[in-house]
Short mmCIF file of the C-alpha atoms (twelve columns), coordinates in Angstrom:
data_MODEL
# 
_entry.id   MODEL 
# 
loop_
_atom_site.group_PDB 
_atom_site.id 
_atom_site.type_symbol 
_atom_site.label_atom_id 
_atom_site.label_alt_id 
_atom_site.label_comp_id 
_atom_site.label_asym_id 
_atom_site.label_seq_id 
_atom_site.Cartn_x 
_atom_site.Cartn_y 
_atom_site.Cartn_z 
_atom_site.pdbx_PDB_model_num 
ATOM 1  C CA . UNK A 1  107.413 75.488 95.863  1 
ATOM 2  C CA . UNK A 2  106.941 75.996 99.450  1 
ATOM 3  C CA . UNK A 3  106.159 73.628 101.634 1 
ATOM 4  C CA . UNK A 4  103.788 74.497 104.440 1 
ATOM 5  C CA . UNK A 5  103.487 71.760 106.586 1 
ATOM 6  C CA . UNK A 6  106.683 72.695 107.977 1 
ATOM 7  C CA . UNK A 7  105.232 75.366 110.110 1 
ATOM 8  C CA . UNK A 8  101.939 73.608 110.945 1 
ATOM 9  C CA . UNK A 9  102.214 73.807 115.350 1 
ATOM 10 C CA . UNK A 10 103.879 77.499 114.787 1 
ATOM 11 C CA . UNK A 11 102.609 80.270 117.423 1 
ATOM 12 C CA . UNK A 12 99.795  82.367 116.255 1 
ATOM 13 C CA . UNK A 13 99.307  85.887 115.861 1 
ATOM 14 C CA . UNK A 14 99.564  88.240 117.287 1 
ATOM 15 C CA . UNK A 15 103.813 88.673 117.568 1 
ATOM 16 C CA . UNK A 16 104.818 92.001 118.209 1 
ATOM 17 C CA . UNK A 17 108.486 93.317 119.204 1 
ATOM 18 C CA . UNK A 18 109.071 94.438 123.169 1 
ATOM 19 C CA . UNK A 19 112.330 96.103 122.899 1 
ATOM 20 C CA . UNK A 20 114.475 93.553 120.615 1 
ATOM 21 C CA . UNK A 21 112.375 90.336 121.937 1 
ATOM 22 C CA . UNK A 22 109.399 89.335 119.567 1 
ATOM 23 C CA . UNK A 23 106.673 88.015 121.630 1 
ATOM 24 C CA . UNK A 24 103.545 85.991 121.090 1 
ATOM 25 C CA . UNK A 25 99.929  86.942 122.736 1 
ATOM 26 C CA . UNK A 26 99.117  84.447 124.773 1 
ATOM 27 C CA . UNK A 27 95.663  86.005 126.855 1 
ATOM 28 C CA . UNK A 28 96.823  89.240 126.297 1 
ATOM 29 C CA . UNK A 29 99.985  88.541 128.000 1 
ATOM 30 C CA . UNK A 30 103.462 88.809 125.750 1 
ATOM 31 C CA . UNK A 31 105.246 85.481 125.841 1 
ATOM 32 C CA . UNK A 32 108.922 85.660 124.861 1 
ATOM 33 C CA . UNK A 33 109.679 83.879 121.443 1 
ATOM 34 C CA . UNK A 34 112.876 84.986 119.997 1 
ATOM 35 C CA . UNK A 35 115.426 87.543 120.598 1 
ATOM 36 C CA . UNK A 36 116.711 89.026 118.352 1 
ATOM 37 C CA . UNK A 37 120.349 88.974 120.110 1 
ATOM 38 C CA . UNK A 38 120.304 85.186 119.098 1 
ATOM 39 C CA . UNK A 39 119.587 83.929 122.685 1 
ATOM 40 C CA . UNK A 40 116.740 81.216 121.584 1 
ATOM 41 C CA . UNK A 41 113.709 81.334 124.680 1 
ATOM 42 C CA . UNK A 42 110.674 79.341 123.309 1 
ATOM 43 C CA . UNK A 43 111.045 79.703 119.795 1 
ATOM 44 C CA . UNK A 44 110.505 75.834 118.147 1 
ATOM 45 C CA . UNK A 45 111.420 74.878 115.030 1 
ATOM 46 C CA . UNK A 46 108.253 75.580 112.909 1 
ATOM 47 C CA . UNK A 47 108.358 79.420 114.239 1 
ATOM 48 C CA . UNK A 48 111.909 79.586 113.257 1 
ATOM 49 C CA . UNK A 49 111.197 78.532 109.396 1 
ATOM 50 C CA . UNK A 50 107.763 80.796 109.565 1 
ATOM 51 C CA . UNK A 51 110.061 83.830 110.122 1 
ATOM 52 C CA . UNK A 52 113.089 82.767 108.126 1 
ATOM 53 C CA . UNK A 53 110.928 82.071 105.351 1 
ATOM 54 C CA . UNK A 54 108.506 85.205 105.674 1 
ATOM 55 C CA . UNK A 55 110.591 87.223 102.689 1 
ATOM 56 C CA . UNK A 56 109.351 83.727 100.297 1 
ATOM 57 C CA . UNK A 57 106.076 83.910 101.503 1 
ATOM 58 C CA . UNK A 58 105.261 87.297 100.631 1 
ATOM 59 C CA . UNK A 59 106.838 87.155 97.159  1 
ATOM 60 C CA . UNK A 60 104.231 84.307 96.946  1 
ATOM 61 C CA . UNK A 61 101.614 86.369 98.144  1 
ATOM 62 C CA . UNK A 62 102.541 88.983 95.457  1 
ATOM 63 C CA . UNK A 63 102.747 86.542 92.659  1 
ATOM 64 C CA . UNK A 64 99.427  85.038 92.971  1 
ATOM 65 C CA . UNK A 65 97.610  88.367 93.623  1 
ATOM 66 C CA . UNK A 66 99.531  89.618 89.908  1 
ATOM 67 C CA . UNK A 67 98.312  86.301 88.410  1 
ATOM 68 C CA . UNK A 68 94.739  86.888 90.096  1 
ATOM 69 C CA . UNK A 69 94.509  90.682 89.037  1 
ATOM 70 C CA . UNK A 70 95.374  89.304 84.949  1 
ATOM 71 C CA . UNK A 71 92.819  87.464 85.035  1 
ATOM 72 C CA . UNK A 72 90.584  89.085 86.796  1 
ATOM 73 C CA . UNK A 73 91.519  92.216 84.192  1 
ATOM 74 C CA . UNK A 74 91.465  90.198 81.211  1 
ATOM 75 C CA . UNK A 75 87.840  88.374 81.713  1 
ATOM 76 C CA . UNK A 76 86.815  92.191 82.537  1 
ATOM 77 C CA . UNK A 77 88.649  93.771 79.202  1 
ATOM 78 C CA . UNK A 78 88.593  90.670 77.010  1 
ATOM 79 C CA . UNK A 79 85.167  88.644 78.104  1 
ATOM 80 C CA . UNK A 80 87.709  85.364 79.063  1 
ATOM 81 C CA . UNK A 81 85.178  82.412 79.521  1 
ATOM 82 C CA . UNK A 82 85.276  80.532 82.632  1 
ATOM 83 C CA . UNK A 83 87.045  77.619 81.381  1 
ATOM 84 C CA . UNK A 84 89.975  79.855 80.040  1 
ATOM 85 C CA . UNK A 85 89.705  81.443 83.709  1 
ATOM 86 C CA . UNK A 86 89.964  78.271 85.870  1 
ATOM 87 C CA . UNK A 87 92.834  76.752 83.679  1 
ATOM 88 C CA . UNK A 88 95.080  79.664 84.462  1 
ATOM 89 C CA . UNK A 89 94.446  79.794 87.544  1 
ATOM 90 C CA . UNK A 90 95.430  76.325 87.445  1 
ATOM 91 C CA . UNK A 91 98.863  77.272 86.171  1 
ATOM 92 C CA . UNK A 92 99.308  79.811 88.502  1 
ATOM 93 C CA . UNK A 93 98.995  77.300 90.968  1 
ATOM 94 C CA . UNK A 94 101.086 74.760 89.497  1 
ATOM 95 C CA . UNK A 95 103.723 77.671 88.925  1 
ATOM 96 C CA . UNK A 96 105.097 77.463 92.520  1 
ATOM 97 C CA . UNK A 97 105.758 73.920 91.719  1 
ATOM 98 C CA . UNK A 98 108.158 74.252 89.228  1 
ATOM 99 C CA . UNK A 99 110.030 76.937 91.095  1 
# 
């Protein structure tokens, strides 16, 4: 499962890379956050586990839009009932927990 509150206070979007430096708009002005050289500038700790753990939050990202698009497909194809539909989304939740 991952754990989210460890990035709550992380920088917001926009970042975008300025040379090998990945900056953060701040009033349209690029604030240095991380380089990639390893030279830390203002990079805290909750930006550092958003971007070390952005590979295992898109893989989340992709599992629940599979589990969504089943059964989304299958109450199209198969006529699921809404009970059947909320209780697997329901394990699709708890899913990440068991990971």
């Amino acid at each position: 499962m991952i754990y989210t509150d460890k990035y709550e206070g992380h920088k917001t979007a926009p970042w975008r890379w300025f040379g090998n430096i990945l900056l953060v708009d701040a009033d349209n002005y690029g604030l240095p956050l991380f380089e990639l050289n390893g030279k830390p500038t203002e990079l805290d700790r909750p930006d550092e586990q958003l971007i070390t753990d952005a590979p295992l939050l898109l893989a989340e990202v992709k599992r629940l839009r599979e589990g969504l698009r089943e059964i989304v497909s299958d109450f199209e194809i198969k006529k699921t009932d809404k009970w059947e539909m909320l209780f697997r989304i329901e394990t699709i939740l708890k899913g990440d927990e068991e990971e």
